[in-house]
C-alpha positions as CSV (number, residue, x, y, z in Angstrom):
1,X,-10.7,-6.4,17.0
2,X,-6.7,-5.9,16.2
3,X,-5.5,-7.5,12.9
4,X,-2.5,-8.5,11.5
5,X,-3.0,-8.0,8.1
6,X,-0.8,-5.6,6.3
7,X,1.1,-2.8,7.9
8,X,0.5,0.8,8.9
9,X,3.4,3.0,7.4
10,X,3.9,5.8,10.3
11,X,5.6,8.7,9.3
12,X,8.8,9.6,11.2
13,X,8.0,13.3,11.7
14,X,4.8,12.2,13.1
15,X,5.5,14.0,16.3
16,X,5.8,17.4,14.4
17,X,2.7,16.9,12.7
18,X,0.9,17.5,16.4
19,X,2.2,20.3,16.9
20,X,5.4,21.5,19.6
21,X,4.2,20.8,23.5
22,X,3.4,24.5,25.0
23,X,2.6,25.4,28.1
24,X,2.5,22.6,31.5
25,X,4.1,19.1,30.5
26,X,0.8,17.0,31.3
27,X,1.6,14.1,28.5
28,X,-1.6,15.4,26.4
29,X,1.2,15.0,23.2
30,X,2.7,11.5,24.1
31,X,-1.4,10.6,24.2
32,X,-2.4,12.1,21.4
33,X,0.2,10.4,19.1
34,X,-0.4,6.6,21.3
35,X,-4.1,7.5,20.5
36,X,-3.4,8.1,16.7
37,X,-1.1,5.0,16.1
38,X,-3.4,2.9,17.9
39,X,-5.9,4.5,15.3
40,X,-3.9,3.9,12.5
41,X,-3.7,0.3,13.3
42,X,-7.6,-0.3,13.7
43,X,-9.3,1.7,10.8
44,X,-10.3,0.3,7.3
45,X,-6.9,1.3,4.5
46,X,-9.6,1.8,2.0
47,X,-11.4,4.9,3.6
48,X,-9.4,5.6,6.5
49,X,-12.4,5.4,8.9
50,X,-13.3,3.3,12.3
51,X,-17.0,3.0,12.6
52,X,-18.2,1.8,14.7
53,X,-16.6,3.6,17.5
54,X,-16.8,3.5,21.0
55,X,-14.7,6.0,23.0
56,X,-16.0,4.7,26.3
57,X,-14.6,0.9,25.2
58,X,-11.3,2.7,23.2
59,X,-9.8,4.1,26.6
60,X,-10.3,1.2,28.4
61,X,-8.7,-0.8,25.8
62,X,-6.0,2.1,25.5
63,X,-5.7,2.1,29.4
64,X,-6.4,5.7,29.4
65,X,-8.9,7.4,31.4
66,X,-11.5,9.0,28.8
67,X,-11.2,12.9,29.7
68,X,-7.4,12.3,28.4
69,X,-9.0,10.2,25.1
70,X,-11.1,12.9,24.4
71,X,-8.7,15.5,24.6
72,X,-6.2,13.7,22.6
73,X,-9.1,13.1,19.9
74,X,-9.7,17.3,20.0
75,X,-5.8,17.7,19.9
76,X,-5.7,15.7,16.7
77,X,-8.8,17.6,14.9
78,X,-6.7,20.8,15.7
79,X,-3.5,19.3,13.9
80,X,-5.6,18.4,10.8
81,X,-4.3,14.6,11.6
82,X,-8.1,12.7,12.3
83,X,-11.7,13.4,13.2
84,X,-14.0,12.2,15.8
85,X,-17.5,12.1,15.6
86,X,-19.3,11.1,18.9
87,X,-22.4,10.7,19.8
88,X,-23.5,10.7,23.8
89,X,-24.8,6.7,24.2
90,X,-24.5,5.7,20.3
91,X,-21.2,4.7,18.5
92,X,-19.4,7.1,16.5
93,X,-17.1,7.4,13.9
94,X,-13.4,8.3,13.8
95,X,-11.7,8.9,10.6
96,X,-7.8,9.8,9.6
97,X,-6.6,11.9,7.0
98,X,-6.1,10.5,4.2
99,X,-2.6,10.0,3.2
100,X,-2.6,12.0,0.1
101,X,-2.9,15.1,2.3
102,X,0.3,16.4,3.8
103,X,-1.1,16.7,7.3
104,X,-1.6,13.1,7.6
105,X,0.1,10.5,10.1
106,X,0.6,8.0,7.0
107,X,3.1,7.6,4.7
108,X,2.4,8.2,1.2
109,X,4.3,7.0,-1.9
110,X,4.0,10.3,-4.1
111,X,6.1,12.0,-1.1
112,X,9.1,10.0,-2.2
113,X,11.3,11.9,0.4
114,X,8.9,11.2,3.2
115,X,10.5,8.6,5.9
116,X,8.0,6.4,7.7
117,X,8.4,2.5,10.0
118,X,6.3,-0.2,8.5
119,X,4.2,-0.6,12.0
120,X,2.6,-4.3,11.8
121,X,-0.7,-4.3,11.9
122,X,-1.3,-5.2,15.5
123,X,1.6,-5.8,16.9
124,X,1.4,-2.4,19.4
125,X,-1.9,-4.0,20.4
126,X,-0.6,-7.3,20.9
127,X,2.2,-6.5,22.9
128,X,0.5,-3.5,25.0
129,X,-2.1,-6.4,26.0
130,X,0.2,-9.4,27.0
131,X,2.9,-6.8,29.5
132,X,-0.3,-4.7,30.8
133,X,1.4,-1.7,29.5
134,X,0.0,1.5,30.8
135,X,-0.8,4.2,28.1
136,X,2.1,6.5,29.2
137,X,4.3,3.4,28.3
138,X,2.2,2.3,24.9
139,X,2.8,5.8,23.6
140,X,6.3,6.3,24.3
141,X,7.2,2.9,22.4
142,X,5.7,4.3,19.9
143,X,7.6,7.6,20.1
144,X,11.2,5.5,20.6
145,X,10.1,3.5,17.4
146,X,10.2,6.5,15.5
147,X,13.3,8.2,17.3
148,X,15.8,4.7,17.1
149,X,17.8,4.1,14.5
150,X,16.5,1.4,12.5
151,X,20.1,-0.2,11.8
152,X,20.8,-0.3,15.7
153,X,17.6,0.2,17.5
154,X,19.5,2.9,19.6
155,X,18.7,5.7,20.6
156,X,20.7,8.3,18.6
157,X,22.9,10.7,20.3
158,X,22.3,13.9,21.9
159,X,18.5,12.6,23.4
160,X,18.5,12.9,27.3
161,X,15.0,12.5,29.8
162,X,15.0,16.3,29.7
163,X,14.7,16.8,25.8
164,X,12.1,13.6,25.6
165,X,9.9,15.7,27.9
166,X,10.4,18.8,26.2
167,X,10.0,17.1,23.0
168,X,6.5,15.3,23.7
169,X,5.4,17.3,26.6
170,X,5.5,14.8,29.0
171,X,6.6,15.2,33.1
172,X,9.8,13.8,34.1
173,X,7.8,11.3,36.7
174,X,5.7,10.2,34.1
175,X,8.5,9.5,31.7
176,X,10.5,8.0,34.2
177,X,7.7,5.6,35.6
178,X,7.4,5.1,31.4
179,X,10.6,3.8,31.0
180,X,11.0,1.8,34.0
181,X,7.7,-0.4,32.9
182,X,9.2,-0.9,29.3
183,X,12.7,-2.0,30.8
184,X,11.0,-4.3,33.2
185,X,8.8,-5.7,30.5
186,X,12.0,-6.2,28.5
187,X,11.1,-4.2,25.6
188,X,14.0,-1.6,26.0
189,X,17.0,-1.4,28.1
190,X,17.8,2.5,29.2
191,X,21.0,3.7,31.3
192,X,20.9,7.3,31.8
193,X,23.5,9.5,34.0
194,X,22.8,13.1,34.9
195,X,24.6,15.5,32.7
196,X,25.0,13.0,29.8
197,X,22.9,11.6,27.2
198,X,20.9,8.2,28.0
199,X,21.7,4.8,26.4
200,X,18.5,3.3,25.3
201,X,18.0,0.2,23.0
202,X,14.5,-0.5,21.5
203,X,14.9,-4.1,22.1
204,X,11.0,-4.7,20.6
205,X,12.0,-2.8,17.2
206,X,11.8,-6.8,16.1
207,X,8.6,-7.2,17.0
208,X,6.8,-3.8,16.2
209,X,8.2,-3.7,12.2
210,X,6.2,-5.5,9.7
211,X,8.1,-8.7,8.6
212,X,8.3,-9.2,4.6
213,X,7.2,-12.8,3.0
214,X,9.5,-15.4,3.0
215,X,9.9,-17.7,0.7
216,X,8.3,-21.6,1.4
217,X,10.4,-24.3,1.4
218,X,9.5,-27.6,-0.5
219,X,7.6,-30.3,0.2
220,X,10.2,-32.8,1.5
221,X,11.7,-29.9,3.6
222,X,8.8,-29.1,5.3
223,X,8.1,-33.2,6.2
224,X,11.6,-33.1,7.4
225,X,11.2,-29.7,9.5
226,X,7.8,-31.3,10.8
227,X,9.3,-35.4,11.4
228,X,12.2,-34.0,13.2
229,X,10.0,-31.8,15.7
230,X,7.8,-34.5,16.8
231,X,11.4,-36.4,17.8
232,X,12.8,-33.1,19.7
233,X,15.4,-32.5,17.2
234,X,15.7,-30.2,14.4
235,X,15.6,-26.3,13.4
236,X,12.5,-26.0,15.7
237,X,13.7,-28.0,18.8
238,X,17.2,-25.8,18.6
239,X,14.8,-22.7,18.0
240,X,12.8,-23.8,21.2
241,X,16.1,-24.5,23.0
242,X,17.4,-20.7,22.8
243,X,14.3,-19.2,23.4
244,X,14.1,-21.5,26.7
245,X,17.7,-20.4,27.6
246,X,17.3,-16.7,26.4
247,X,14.0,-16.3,28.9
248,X,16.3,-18.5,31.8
249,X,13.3,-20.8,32.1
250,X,14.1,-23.4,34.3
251,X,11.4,-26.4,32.8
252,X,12.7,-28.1,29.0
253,X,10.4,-26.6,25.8
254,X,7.0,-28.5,25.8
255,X,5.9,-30.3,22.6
256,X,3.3,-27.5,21.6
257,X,6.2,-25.0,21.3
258,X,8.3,-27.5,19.3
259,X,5.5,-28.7,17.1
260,X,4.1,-24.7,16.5
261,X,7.5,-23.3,15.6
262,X,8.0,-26.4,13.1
263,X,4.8,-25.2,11.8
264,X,6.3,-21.7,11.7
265,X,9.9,-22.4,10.3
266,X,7.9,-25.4,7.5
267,X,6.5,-21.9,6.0
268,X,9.7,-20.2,5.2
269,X,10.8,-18.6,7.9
270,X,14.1,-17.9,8.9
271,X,15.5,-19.0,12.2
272,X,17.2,-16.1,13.4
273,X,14.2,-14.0,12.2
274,X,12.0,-16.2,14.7
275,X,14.3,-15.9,17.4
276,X,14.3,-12.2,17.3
277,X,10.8,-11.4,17.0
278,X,9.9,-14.0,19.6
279,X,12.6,-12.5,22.4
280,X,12.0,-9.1,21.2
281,X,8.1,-9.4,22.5
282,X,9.3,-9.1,26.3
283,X,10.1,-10.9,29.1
284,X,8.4,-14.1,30.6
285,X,9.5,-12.6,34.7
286,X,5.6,-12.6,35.7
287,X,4.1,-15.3,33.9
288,X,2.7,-18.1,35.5
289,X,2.8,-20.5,32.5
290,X,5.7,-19.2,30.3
291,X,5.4,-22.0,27.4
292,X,1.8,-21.1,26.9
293,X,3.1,-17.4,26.6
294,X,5.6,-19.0,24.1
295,X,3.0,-20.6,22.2
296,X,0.8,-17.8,21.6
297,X,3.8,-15.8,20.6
298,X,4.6,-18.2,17.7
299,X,1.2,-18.2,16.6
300,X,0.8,-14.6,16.3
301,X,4.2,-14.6,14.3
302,X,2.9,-17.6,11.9
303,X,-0.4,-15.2,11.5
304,X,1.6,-12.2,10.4
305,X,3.5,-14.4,8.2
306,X,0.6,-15.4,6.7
307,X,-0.7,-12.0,5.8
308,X,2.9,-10.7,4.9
309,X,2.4,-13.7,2.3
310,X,-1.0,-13.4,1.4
311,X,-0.6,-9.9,0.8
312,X,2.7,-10.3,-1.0
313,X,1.1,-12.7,-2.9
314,X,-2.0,-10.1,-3.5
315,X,0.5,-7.6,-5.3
316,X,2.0,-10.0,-7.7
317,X,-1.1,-10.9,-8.5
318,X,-2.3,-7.3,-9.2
319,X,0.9,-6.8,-10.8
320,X,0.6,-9.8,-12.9
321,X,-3.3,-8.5,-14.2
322,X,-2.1,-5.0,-15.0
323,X,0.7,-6.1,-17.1
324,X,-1.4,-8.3,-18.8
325,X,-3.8,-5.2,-19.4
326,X,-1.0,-3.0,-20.8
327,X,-0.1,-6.0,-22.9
328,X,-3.7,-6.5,-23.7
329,X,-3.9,-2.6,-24.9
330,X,-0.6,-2.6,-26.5
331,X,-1.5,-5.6,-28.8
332,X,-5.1,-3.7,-29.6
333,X,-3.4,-0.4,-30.6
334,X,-1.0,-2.0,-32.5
335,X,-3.8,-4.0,-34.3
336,X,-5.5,-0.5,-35.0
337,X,-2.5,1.3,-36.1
338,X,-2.1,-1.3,-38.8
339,X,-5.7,-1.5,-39.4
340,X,-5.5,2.5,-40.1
341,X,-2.7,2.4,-42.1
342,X,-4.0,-0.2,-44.2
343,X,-7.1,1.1,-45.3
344,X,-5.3,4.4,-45.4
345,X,-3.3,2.8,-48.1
346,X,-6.3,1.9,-49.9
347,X,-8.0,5.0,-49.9
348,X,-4.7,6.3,-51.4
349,X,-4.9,4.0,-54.0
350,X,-8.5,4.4,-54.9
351,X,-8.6,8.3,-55.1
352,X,-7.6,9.9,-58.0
353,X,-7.7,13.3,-56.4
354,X,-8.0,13.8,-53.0
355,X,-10.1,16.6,-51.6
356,X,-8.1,19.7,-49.9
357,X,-8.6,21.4,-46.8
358,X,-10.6,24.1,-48.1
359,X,-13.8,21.4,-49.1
360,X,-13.4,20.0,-46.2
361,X,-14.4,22.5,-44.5
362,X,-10.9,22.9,-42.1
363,X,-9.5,25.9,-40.6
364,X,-6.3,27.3,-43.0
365,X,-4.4,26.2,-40.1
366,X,-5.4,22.8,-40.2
367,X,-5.4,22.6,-43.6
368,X,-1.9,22.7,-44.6
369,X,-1.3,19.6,-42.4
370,X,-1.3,16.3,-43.9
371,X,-1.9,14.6,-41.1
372,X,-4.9,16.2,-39.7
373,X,-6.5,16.1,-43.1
374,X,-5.7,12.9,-44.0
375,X,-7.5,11.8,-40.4
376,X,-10.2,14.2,-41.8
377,X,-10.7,11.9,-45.1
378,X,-10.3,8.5,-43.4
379,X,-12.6,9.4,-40.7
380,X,-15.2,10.3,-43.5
381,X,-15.0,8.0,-45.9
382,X,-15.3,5.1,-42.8
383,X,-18.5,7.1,-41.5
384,X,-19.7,7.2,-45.6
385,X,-19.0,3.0,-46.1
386,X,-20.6,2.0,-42.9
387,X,-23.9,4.3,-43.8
388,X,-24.2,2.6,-46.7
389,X,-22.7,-0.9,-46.1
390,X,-24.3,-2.6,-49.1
391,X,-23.2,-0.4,-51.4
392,X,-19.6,-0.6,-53.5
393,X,-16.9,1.3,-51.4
394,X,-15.2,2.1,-54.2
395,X,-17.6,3.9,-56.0
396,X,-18.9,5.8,-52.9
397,X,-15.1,7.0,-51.7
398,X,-14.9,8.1,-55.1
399,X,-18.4,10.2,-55.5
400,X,-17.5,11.8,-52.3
401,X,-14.1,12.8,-53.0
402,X,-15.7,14.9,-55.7
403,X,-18.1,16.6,-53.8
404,X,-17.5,16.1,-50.0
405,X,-20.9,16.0,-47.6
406,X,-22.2,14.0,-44.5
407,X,-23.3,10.4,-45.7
408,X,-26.9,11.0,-45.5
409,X,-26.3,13.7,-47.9
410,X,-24.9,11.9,-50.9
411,X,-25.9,10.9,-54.3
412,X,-26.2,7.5,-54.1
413,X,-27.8,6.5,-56.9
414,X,-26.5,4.5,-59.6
415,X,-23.7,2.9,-57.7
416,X,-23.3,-0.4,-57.8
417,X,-24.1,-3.3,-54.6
418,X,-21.0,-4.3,-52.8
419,X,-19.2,-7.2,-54.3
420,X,-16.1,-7.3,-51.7
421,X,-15.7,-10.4,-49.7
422,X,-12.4,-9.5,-48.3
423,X,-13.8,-7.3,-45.8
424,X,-16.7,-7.5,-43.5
425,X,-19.5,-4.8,-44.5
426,X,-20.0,-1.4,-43.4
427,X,-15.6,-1.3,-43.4
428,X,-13.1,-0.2,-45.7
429,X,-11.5,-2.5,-47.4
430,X,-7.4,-2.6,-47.0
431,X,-3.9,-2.6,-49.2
432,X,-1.2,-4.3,-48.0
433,X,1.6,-2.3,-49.5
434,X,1.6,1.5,-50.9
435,X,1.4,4.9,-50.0
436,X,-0.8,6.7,-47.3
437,X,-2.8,9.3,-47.9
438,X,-0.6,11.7,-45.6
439,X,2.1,10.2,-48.0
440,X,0.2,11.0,-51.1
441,X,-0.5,14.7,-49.2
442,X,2.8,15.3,-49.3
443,X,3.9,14.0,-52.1
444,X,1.3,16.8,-53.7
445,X,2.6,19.5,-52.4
446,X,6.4,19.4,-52.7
């Protein structure tokens, strides 16, 4: 079942990545990348897998027949692009590169150079299902979605039918029966001339590239959007109007397109934005009931509205957490720093003479660092207070400065209960203002 949550970024150079056509021009390429895309668009962003899958149930959704499926599947093992696992009357399991490797058909953000189209997440599907497109025409609006500009939606120069073929594999009959079932489906309008370059405009580019969240209107604007609707008046009525007039329909818009693209334009929407997706989705020629087609056409757009939102809304969020986690971290290692430093302080203050590296037990390298031996003593003395947390931290700090040793291994006898209620037991106590020890290590040896 096709989605429209998200979008599936398809790298440009996604052609390359199967490999240049040799040999016969039998379309195998222009299938294997339809059959990859159409991929892309069904498995699960999290692991990059479809399972489970049905090859048998794939082509006939793909209108392909199955040899040409499987062979496209084999063709993409060979590029390093996907995997199929089948299984003769059981389901198998296809799965995509991921898109940290360089061989795969998605777009990852480390390769900051990397070009890619935001695909919408169904959209191929949709509109491959509603024009009966064949899978010779499927794949190659996929392949003119990569080529066009994505200013103009044209067809750069230089591209004629002969360097399409070459470039995909693909027979000139086949290409040309391609074409003419995209320009009658109104997706893309072609001229070509022998001799010179073709004039082709993706006029479904609209329709194909993931749409980014708008932002909803308030409360009294939406009413408004809504109250005018029901009265055939409005943003959604003129909205209706154009699409009536763009399609040359000869019947007025019905109620259910004027009340669904109020629903559509109360969520944010811009008007132009609707009208462009909606006419980019083909044209109405064969249709026997054109405003139901209409209709259905709005409510896809409202659903990938929706998930542009929802996911939109999904990243703030996840922005929002981890800045409150850095913050969260930030304020906790400040709060230890100071901590440190404070008892540090303390310990400076208490010692009279502060062990060197030497009883310590530190390599000579070590040892004629302050900071690493002043860690050394604060980490010990912290150890030595919360062994014996009764006991006077004073007196202990000082008995072990004298003879450094593990906790367990000192003299304890004869110092005095703790008395300190400024400080929870088993921790050092602290000093607001003085030295450090690394200050006091310093100070010692200039």
């Amino acid at each position: 079942m096709s989605t429209t949550a998200g979008f599936v970024p398809i790298r440009l150079d996604a052609v390359d990545l199967l490999g240049r056509p040799a040999g016969r021009r039998d379309g195998h390429g222009l299938a294997a990348l339809g059959v990859a895309v159409a991929l892309a668009e069904r498995v699960d962003w999290r692991t990059d897998e479809l399972t489970p899958f049905c090859s048998v149930a794939f082509a006939e959704q793909q209108r392909m027949p199955w040899r040409r499926l499987r062979r496209a599947l084999d063709q993409l093992a060979a590029c390093g692009v996907g995997h199929a696992d089948l299984h003769l009357f059981h389901p198998g399991r296809v799965t995509l590169t991921p898109r940290a490797s360089r061989s795969s058909l998605l777009h990852d953000r480390a390769r900051t150079h990397e070009r890619f189209v935001a695909l919408a997440r169904g959209s191929l599907a949709a509109i491959a299902d509603e024009h009966h497109l064949s899978w010779t025409a499927t794949s190659l609006l996929v392949l003119l979605l990569l080529l066009c500009d994505h200013r103009t939606a044209e067809l750069p120069d230089g591209w004629t039918k002969t360097r399409l073929c070459d470039h995909v594999g693909v027979g000139w009959r086949r290409l040309s029966a391609a074409l003419a079932e995209l320009n009658h489906a109104g997706l893309v309008t072609c001229q070509t001339h022998r001799g010179r370059p073709m004039a082709l405009t993706l006029l479904a580019r609209p329709a194909l590239v993931a749409l980014t969240a708008a932002t909803p209107p308030k409360r009294h604007d939406r009413r408004r959007i809504r109250s005018e609707a029901r009265h055939r008046a409005g943003p959604a009525a003129d909205v209706a109007r154009r699409l009536v007039d763009h399609h040359h329909l000869a019947v007025p818009p019905s109620a259910a397109l004027t009340h669904a693209l109020a629903d559509l334009l109360a969520t944010g929407a811009a008007a132009r934005t609707v009208l462009e997706r909606l006419a980019a989705r083909g044209t109405l020629a064969e249709v026997r009931d054109p405003m139901a087609v209409l209709v259905a056409r709005v409510r896809h757009l409202a659903d990938e509205l929706d998930a542009a939102r929802d996911a939109d809304n999904q990243r703030r969020r996840r922005q929002a957490e981890r800045r409150a986690s850095e913050a969260r971290d930030d304020s906790e290692r400040t709060r230890r720093h100071q901590q440190v430093d404070a008892e540090s302080r303390w310990l400076a203050g208490i010692l009279r003479q502060l062990p060197d590296g030497a009883q310590l037990g530190l390599s000579p390298l070590v040892a004629t660092r302050a900071a690493p031996v002043a860690a050394h003593i604060h980490a010990a003395c912290a150890a030595l207070v919360a062994r014996w947390a009764d006991l006077d931290p004073a007196e202990l700090v000082a008995r072990w400065a004298q003879h450094p040793c593990p906790p367990d291994q000192l003299d304890t006898t004869g110092v005095a209960p703790r008395a300190d209620t400024h400080s929870p037991p088993g921790t050092l106590p602290r000093a607001r203002a003085g030295p450090t020890l690394a200050d006091r290590l310093r100070s010692t040896r200039v």
